[in-house]
N, C-alpha and C positions, 0 to 999 in steps of 0.2 A: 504494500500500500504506500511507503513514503517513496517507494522508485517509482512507482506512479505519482507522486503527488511532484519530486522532484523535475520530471519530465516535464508534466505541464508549466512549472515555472523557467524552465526553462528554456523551452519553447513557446512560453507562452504568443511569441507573435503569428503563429501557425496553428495555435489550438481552434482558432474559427474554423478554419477549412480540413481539419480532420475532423473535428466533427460533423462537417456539411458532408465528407464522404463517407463516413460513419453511416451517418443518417440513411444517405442515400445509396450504398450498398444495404441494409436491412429493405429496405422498399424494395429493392429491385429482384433482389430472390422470392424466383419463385416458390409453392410449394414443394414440389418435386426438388429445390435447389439446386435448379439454373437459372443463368440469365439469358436475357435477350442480346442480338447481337446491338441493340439500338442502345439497350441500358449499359452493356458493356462498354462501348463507345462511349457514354456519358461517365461511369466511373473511372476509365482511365482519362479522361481529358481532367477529371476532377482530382485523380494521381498524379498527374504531373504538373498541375498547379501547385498541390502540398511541393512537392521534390524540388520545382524553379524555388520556391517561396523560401525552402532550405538552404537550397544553393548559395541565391543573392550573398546573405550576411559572408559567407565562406568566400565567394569572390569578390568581396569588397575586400574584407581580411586580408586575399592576395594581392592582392592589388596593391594596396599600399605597403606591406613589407617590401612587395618588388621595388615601389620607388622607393622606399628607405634607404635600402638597400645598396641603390644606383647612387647615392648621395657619398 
């Protein structure tokens, strides 16, 4: 419980959007549990918005060491 509680703080700028694909992966399973190929499309496009939204902070982080760096 507190490695989960730590994650969301410190993620907290991404906790919207996992839980919008939370959300929206439990909708989209069927009962039989599959998906559609339409819903499947909507949860990875809603995947790789979390992962970009990860990214950012990490390549700004690069970024700037790189020009530290070159100093």
């Amino acid at each position: 419980m507190f490695k989960a509680i730590r994650l969301a703080i410190r993620y907290q700028h991404v906790l919207p959007l996992a839980i919008d694909l939370i959300k929206e992966t439990e909708i989209s399973v069927r009962d039989d549990g599959t998906i559609t190929k339409e819903e499947r499309s909507k949860l990875l496009k809603r995947f790789w918005a979390l992962v970009k939204a990860l990214q950012d902070p990490q390549k700004e982080k690069f970024i700037l060491e790189k020009v530290k760096a070159k100093k």
